[in-house]
N, CA, C and O atoms as a GROMACS GRO file, in nm:
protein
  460
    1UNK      N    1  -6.424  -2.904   5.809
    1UNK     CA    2  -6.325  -2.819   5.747
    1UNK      C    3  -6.254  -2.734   5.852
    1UNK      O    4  -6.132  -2.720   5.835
    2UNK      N    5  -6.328  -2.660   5.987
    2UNK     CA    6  -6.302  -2.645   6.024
    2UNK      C    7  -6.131  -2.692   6.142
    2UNK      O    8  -6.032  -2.627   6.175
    3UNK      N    9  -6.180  -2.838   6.168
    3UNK     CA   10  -6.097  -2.930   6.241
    3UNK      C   11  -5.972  -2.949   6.134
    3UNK      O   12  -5.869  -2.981   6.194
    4UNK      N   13  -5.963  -2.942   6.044
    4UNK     CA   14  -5.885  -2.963   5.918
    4UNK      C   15  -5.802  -2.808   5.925
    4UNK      O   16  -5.680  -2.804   5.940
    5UNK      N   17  -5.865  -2.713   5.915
    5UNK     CA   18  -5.772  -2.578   5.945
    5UNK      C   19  -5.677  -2.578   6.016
    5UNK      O   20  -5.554  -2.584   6.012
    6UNK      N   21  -5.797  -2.567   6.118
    6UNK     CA   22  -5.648  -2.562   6.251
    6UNK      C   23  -5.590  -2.688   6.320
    6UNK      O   24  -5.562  -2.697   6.440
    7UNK      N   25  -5.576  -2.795   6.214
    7UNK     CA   26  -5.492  -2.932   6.256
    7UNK      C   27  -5.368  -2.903   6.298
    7UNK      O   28  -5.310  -2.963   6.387
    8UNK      N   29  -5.309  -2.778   6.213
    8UNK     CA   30  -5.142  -2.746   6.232
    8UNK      C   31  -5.123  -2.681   6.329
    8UNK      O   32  -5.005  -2.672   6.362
    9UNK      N   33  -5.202  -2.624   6.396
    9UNK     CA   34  -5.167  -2.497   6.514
    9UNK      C   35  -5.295  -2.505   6.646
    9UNK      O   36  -5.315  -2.410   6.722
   10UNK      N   37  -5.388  -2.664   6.654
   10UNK     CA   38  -5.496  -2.659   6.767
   10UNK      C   39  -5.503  -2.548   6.858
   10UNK      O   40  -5.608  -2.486   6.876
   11UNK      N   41  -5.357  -2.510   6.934
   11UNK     CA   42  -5.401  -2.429   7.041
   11UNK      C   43  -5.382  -2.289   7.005
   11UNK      O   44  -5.367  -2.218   7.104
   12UNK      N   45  -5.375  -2.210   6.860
   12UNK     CA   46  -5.370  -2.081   6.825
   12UNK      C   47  -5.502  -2.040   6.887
   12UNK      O   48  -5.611  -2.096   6.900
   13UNK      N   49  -5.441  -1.898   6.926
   13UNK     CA   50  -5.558  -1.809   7.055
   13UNK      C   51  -5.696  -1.772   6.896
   13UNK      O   52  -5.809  -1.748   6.940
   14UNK      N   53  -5.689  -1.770   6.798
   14UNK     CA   54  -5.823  -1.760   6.748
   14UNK      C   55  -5.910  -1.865   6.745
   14UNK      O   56  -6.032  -1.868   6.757
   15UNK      N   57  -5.816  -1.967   6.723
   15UNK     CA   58  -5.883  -2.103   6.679
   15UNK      C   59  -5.981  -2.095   6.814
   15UNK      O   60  -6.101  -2.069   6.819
   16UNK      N   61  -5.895  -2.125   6.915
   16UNK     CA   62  -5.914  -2.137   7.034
   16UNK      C   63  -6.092  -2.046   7.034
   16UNK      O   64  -6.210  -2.075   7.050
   17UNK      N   65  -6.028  -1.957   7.014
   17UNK     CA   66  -6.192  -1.850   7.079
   17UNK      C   67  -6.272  -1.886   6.988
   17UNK      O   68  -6.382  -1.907   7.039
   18UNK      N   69  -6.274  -1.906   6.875
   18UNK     CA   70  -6.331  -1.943   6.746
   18UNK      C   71  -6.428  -2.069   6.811
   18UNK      O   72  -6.548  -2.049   6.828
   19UNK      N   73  -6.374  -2.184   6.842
   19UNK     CA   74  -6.400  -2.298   6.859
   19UNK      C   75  -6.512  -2.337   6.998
   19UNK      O   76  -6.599  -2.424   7.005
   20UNK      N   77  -6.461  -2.218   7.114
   20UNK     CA   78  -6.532  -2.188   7.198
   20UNK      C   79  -6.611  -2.098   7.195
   20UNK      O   80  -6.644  -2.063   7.309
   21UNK      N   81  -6.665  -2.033   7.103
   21UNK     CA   82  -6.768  -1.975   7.078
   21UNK      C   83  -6.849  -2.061   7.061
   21UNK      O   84  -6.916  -2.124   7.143
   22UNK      N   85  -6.845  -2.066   6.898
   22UNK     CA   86  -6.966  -2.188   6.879
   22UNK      C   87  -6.973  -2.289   6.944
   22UNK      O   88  -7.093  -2.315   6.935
   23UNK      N   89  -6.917  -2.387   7.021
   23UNK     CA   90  -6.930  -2.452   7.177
   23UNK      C   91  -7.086  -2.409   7.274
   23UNK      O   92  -7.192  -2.461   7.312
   24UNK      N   93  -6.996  -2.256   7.280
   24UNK     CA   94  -7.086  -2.220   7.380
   24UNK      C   95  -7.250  -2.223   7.306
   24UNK      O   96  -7.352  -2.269   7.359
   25UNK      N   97  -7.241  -2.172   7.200
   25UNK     CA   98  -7.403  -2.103   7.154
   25UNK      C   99  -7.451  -2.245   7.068
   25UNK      O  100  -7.561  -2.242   7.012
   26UNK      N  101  -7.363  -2.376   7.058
   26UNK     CA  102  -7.433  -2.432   6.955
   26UNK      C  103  -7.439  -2.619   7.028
   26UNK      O  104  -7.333  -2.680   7.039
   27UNK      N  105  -7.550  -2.674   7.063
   27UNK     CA  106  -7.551  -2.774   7.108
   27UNK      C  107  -7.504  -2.878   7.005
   27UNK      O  108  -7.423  -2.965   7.039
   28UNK      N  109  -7.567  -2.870   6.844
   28UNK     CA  110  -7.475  -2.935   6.749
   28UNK      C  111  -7.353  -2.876   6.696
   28UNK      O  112  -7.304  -2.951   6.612
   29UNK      N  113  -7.269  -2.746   6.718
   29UNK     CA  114  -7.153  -2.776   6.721
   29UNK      C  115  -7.083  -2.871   6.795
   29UNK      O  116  -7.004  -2.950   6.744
   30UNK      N  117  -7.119  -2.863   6.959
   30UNK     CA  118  -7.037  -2.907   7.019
   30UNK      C  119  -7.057  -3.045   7.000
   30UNK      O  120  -6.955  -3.113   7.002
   31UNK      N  121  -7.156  -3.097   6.983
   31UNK     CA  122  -7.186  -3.245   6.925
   31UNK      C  123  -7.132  -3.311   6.836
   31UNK      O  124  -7.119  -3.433   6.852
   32UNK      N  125  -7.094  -3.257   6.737
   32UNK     CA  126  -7.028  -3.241   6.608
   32UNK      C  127  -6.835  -3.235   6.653
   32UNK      O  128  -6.741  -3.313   6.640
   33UNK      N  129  -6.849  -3.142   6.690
   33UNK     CA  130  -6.663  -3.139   6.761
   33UNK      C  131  -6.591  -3.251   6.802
   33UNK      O  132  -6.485  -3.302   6.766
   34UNK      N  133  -6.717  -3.288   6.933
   34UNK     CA  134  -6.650  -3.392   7.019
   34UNK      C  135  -6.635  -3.516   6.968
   34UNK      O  136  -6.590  -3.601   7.045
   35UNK      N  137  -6.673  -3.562   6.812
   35UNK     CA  138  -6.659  -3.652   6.722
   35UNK      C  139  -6.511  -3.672   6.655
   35UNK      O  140  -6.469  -3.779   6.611
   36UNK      N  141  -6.451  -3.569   6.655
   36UNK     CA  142  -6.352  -3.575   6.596
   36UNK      C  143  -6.309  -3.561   6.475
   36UNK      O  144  -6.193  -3.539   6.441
   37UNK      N  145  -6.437  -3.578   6.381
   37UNK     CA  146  -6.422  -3.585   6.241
   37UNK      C  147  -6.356  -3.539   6.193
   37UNK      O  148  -6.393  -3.422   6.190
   38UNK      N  149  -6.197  -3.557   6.102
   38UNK     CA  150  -6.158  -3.468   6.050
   38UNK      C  151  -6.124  -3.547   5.875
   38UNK      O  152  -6.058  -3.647   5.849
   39UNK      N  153  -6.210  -3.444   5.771
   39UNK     CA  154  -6.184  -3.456   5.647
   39UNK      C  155  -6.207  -3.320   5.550
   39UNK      O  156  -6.286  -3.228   5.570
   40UNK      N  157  -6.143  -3.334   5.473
   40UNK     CA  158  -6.135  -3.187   5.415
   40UNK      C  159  -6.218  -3.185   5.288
   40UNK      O  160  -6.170  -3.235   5.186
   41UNK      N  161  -6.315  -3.141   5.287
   41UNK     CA  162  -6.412  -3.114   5.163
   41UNK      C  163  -6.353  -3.046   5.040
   41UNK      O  164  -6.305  -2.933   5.038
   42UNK      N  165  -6.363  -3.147   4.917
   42UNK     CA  166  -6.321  -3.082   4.840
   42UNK      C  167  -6.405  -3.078   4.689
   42UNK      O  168  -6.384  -3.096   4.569
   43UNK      N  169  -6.500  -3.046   4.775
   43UNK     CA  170  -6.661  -3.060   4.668
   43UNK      C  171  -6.769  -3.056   4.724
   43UNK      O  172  -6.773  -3.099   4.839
   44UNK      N  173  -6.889  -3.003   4.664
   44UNK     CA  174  -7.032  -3.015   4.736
   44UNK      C  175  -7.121  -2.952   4.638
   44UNK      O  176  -7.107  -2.940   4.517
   45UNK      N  177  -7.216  -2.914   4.717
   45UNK     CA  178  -7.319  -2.831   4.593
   45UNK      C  179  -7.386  -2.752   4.743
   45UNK      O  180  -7.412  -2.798   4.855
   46UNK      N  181  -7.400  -2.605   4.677
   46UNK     CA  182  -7.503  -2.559   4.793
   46UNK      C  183  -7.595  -2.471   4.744
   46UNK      O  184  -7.581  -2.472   4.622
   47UNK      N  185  -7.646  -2.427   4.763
   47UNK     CA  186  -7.830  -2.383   4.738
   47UNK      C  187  -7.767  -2.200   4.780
   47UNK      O  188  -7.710  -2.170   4.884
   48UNK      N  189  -7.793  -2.119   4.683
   48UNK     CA  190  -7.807  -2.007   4.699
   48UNK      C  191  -7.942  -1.954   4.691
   48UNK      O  192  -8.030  -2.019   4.634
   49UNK      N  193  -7.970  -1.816   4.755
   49UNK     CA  194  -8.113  -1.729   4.757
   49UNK      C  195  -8.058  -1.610   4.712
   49UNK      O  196  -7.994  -1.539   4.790
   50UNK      N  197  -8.084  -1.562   4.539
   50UNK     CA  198  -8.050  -1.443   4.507
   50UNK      C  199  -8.208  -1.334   4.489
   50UNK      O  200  -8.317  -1.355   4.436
   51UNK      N  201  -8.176  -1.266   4.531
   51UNK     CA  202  -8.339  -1.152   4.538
   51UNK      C  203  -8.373  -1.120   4.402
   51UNK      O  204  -8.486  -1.082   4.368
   52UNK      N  205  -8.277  -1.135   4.326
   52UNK     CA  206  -8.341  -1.123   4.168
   52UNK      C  207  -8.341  -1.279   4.042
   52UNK      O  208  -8.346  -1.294   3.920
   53UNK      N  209  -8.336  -1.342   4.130
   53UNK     CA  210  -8.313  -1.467   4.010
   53UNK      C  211  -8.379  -1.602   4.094
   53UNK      O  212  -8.408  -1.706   4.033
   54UNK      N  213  -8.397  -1.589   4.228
   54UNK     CA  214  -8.423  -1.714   4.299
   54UNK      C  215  -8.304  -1.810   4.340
   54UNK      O  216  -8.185  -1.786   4.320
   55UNK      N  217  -8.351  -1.916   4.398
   55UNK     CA  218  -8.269  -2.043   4.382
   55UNK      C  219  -8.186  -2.075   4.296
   55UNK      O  220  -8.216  -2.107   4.181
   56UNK      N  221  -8.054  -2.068   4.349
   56UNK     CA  222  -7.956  -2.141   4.255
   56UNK      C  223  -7.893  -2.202   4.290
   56UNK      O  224  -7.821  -2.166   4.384
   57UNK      N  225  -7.882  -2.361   4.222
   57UNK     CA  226  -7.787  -2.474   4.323
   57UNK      C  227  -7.656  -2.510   4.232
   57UNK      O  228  -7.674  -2.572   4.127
   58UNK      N  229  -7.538  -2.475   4.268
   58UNK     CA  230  -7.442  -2.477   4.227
   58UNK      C  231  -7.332  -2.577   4.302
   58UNK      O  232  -7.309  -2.576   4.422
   59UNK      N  233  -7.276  -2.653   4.211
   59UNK     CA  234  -7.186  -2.762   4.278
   59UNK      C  235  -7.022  -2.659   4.305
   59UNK      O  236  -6.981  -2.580   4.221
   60UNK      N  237  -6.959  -2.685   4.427
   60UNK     CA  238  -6.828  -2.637   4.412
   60UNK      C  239  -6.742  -2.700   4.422
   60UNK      O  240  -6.772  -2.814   4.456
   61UNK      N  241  -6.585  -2.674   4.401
   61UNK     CA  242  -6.485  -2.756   4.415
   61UNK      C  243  -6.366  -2.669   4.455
   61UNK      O  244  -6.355  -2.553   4.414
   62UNK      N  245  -6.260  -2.738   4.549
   62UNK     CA  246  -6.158  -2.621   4.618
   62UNK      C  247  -6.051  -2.706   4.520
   62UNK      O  248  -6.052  -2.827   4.497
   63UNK      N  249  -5.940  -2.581   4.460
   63UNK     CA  250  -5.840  -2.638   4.426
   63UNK      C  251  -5.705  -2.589   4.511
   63UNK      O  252  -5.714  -2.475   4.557
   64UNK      N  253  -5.604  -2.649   4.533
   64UNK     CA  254  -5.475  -2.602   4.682
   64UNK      C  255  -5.420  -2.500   4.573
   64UNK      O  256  -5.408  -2.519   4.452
   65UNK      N  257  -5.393  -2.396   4.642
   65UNK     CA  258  -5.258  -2.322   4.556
   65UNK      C  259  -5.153  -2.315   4.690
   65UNK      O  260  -5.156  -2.352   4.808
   66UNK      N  261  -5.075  -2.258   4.614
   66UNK     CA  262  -4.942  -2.277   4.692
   66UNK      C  263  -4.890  -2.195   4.818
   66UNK      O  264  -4.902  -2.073   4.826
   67UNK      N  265  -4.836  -2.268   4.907
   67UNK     CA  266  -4.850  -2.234   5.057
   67UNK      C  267  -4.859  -2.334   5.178
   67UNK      O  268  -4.899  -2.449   5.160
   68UNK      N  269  -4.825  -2.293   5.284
   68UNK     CA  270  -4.872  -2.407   5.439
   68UNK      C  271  -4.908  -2.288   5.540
   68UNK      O  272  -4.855  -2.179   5.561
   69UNK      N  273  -5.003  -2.343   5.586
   69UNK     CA  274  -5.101  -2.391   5.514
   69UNK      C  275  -5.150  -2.289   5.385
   69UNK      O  276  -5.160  -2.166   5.390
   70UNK      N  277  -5.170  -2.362   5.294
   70UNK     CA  278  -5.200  -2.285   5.184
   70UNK      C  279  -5.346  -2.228   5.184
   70UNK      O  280  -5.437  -2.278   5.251
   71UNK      N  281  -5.360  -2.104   5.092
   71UNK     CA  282  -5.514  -2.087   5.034
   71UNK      C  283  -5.557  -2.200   4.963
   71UNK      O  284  -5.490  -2.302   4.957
   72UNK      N  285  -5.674  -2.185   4.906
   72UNK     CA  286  -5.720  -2.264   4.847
   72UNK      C  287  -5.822  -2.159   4.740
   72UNK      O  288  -5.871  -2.053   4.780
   73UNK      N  289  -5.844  -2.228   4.570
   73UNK     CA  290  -5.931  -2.172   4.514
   73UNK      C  291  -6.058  -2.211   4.513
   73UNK      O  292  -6.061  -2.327   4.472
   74UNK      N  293  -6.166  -2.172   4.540
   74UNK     CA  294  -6.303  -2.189   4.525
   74UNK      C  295  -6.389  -2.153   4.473
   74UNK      O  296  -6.457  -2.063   4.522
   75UNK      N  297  -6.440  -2.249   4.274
   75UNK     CA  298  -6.477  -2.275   4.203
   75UNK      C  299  -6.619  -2.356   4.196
   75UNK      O  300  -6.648  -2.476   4.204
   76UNK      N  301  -6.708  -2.218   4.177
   76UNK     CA  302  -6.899  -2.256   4.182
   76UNK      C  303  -6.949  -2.329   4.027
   76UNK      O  304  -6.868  -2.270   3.955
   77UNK      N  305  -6.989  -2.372   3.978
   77UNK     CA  306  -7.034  -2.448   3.872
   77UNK      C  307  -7.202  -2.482   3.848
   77UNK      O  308  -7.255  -2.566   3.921
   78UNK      N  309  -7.258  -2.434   3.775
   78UNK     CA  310  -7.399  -2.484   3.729
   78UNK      C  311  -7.395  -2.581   3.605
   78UNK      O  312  -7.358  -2.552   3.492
   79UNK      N  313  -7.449  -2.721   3.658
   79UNK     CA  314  -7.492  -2.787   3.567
   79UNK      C  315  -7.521  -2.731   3.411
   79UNK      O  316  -7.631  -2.675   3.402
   80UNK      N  317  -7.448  -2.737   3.296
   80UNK     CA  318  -7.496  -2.742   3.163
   80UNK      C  319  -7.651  -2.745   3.125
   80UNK      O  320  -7.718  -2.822   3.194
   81UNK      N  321  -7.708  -2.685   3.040
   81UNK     CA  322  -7.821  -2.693   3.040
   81UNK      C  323  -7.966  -2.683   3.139
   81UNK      O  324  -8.080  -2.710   3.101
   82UNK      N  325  -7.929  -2.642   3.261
   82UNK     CA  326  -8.025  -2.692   3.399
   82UNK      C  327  -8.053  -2.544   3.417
   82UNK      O  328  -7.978  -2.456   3.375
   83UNK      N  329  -8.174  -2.523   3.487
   83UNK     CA  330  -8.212  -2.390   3.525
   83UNK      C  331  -8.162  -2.342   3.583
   83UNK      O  332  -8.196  -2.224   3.591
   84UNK      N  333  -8.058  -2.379   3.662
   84UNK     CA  334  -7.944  -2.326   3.763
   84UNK      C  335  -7.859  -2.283   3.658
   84UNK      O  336  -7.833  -2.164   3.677
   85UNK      N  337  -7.816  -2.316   3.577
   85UNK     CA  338  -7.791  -2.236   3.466
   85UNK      C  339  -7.765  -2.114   3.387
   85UNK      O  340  -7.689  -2.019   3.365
   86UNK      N  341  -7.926  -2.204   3.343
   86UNK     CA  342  -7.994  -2.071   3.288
   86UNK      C  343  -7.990  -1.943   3.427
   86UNK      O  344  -7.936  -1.840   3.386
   87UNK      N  345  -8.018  -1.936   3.518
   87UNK     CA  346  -8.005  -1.869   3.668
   87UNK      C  347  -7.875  -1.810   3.627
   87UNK      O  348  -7.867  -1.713   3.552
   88UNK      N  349  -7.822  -1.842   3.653
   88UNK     CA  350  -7.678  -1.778   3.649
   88UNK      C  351  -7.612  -1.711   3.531
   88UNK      O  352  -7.530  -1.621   3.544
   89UNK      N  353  -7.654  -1.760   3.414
   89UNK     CA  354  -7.630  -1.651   3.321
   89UNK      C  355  -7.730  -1.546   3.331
   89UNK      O  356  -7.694  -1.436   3.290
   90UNK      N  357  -7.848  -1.558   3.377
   90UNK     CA  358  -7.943  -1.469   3.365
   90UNK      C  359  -7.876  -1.356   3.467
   90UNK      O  360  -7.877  -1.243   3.418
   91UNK      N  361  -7.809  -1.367   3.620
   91UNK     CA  362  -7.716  -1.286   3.680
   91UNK      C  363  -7.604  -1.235   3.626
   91UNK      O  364  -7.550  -1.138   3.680
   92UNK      N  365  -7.556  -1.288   3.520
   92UNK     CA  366  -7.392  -1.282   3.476
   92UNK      C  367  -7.467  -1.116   3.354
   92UNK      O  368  -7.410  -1.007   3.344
   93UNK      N  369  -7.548  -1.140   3.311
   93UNK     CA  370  -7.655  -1.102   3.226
   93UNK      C  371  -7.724  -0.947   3.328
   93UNK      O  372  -7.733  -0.868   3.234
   94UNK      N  373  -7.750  -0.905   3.395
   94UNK     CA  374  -7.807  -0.857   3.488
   94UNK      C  375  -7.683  -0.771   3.512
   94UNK      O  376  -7.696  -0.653   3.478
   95UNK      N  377  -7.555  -0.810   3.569
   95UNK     CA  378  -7.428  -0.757   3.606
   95UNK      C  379  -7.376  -0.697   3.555
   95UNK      O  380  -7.316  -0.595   3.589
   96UNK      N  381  -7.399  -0.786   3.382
   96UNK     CA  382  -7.294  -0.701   3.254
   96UNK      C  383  -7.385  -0.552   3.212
   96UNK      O  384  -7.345  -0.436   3.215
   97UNK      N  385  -7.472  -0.587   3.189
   97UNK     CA  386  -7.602  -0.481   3.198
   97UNK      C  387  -7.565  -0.316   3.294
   97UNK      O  388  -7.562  -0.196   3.267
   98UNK      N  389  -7.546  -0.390   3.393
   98UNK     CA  390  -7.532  -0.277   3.484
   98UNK      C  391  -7.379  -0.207   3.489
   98UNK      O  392  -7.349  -0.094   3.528
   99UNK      N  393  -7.312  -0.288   3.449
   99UNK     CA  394  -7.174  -0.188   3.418
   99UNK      C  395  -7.169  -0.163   3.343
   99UNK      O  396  -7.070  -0.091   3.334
  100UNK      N  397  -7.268  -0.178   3.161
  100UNK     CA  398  -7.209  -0.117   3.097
  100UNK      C  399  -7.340   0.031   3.174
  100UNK      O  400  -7.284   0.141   3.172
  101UNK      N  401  -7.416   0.036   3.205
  101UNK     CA  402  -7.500   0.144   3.177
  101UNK      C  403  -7.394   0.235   3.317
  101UNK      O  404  -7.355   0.348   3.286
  102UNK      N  405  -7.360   0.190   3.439
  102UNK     CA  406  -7.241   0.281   3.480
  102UNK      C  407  -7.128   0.358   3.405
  102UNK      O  408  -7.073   0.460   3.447
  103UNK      N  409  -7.104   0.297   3.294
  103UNK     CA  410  -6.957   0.362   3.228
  103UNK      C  411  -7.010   0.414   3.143
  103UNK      O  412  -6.936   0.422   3.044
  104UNK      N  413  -7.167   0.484   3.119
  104UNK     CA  414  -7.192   0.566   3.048
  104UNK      C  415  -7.161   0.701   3.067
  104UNK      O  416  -7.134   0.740   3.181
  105UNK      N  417  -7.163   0.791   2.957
  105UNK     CA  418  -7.100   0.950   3.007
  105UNK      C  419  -7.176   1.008   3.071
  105UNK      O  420  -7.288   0.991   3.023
  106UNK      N  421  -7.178   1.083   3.176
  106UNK     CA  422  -7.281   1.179   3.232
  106UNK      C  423  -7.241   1.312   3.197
  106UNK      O  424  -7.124   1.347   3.184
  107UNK      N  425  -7.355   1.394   3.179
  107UNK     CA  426  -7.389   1.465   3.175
  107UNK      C  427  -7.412   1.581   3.297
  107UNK      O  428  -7.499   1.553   3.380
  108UNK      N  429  -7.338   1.713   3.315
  108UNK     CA  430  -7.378   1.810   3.445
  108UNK      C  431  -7.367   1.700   3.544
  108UNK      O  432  -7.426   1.744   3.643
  109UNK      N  433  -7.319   1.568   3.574
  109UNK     CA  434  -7.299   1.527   3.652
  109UNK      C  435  -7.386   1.415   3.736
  109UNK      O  436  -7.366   1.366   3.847
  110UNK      N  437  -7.502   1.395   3.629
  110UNK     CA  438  -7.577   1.327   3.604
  110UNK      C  439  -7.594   1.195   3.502
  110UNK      O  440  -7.604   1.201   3.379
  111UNK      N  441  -7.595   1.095   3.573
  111UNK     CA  442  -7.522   0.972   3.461
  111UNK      C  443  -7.623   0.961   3.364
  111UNK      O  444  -7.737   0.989   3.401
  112UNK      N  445  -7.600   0.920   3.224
  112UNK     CA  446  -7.695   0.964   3.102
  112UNK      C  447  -7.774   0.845   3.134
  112UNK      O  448  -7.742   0.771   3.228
  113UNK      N  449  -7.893   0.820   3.048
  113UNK     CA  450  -8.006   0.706   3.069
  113UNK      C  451  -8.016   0.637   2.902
  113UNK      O  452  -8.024   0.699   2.796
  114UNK      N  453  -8.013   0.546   2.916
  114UNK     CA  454  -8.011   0.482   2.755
  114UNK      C  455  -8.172   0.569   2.729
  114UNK      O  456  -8.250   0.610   2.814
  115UNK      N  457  -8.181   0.576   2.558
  115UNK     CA  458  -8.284   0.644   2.516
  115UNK      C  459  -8.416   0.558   2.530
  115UNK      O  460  -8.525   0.605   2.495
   0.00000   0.00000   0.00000
């Protein structure tokens, strides 16, 4: 993805330092580089570590919006029914939780506590 970025502009001074960084510190970057590979991912699945829910493996997908080079949107997805799932509503669940108990009224300046 990287090689795919900066296809339009190779010798821009970030790319540049960017590219020679990891060079320097990474024996499979540079292994990887000098291949040439260039294809642009537009899907995968990757493995998250959340401290309150565990493992969650979520497939993603980039969609182009408009621009040159353009952004791109990037859209996480859990399998229907799968504990990755269930995982993720159980966070979505956890989140909603916690804002509503923030937008409660406080009191002397002290945020109130459900009873």
């Amino acid at each position: 993805m990287l090689r795919a970025a900066v296809a339009d502009d190779p010798d821009h001074p970030r790319a540049t330092a960017v590219v020679g960084e990891l060079s320097i510190h990474s024996v499979d970057f540079r292994r990887l580089w000098a291949r040439h590979d260039v294809r642009e991912n537009v899907h995968g699945t990757t493995l998250f570590q959340h401290p309150e829910v565990g493992g969650i493996t979520l497939d993603w997908d980039t969609y182009p919006l408009p621009g040159n080079p353009g952004p791109v949107l990037l859209v996480f997805t859990a399998e229907p029914g799968t504990a990755d799932a269930e995982r993720l509503q159980l966070l979505a669940s956890l989140r909603a939780t916690r804002d509503t108990a923030s937008r409660r009224p406080s009191v002397g300046g002290v945020p109130s506590r459900p009873a």
